[in-house]
C-alpha positions in Angstrom: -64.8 48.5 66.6 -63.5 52.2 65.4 -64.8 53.5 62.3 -61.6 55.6 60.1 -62.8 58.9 62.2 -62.5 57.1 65.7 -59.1 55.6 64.7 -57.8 59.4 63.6 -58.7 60.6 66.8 -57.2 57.9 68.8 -53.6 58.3 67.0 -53.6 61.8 67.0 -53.6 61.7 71.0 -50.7 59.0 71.5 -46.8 59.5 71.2 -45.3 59.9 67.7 -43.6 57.1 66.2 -40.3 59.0 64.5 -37.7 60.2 66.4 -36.9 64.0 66.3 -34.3 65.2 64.3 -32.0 66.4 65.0 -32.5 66.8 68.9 -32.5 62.8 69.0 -29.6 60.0 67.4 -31.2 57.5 65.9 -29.8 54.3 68.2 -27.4 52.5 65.6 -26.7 48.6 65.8 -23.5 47.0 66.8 -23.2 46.0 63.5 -23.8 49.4 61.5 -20.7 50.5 59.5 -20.4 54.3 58.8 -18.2 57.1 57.6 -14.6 55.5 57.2 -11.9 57.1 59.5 -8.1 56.8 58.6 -5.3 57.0 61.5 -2.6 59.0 59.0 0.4 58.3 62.0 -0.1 54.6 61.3 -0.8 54.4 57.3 1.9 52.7 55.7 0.5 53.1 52.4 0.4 49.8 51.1 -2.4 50.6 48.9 -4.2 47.0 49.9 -7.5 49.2 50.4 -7.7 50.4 47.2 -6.8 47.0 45.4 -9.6 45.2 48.0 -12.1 48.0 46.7 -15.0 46.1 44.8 -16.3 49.3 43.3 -13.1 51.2 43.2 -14.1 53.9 45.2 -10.5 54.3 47.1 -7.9 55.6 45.3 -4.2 56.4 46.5 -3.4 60.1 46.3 -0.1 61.7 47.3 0.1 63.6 50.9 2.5 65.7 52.7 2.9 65.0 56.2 5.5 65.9 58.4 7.7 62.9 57.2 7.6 64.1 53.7 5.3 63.1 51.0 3.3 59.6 51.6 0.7 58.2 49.3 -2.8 57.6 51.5 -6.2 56.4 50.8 -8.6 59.2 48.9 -12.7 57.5 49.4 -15.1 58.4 47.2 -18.4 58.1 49.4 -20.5 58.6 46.6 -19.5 55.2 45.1 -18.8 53.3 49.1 -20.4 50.5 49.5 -19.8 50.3 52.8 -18.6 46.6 52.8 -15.8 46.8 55.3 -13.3 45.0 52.7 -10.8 47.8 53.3 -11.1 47.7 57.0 -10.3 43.6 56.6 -7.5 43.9 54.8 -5.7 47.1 56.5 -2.4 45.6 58.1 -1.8 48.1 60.4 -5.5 48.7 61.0 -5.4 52.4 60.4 -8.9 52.5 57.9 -12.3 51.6 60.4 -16.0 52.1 59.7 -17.2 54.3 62.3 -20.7 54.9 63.4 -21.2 58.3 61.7 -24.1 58.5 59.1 -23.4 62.2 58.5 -22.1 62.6 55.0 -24.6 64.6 52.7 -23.9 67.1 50.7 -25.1 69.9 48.0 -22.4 68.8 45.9 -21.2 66.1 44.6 -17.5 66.9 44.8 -17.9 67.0 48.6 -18.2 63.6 48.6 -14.8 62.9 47.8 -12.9 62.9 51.2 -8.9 63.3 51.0 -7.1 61.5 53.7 -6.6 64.6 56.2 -11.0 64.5 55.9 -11.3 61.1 57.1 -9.4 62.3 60.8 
C-alpha cells in the first residue's frame, strides 16, 4: 500500500486528466444545445419564439434587410436557458441550438445578440 508521498509521486508521472485549452475541443454530446443560430432568409417573423420563451429572454426587434424592414428575434444569452422551446416551435425552422459554447464576455451588454449576431 502507498503512503500520501508514494501516491504524489505516482500521479505526478501519468497523463493529466483535463484537456488543454484551448489547443483541444472538449468532445460535446449529441444532445448538447449551444449558442442559438437564426437563418434571417427564412424568418417570417412570427414572433412564436419569443411568446414560447419561459424566461423571456427573446424579444422581437425591428431589422432592415434587403426586403425592407422585418421584425426578428433579439436573445438575451445572459437570461437563455437553453431549453430548446424556441427551436420546437419555429415553423419554418430558422432558430437551432448549435454546438458552440463560446459566448463569454467582459460585459454584460455583449450578451445580448441582435439577429444579424446569431448568423
Amino acid at each position: 500500500m502507498l503512503g500520501p508521498l508514494g501516491k504524489t509521486i505516482k500521479a505526478s508521472t501519468e497523463k493529466g486528466f483535463t484537456v488543454e485549452f484551448p489547443e483541444q475541443r472538449e468532445s460535446l454530446p449529441d444532445s448538447y444545445r449551444g449558442m442559438l443560430k437564426l437563418d434571417m432568409e427564412t424568418c417570417i417573423s412570427c414572433s412564436a419564439c419569443a411568446i414560447i420563451c419561459p424566461n423571456k429572454t427573446i424579444t422581437m426587434v425591428n431589422v432592415l434587410t434587403e426586403r425592407g424592414m422585418k421584425v426578428m428575434p433579439q436573445i438575451g444569452i445572459e437570461r437563455c436557458l437553453f431549453c430548446a422551446l424556441c427551436e420546437e416551435v419555429c415553423p419554418p425552422k430558422c432558430l437551432t441550438l448549435t454546438k458552440n459554447y463560446d459566448y463569454e464576455a467582459y460585459d454584460k451588454r455583449e450578451l445580448l445578440k441582435r439577429p444579424e449576431d446569431l448568423e
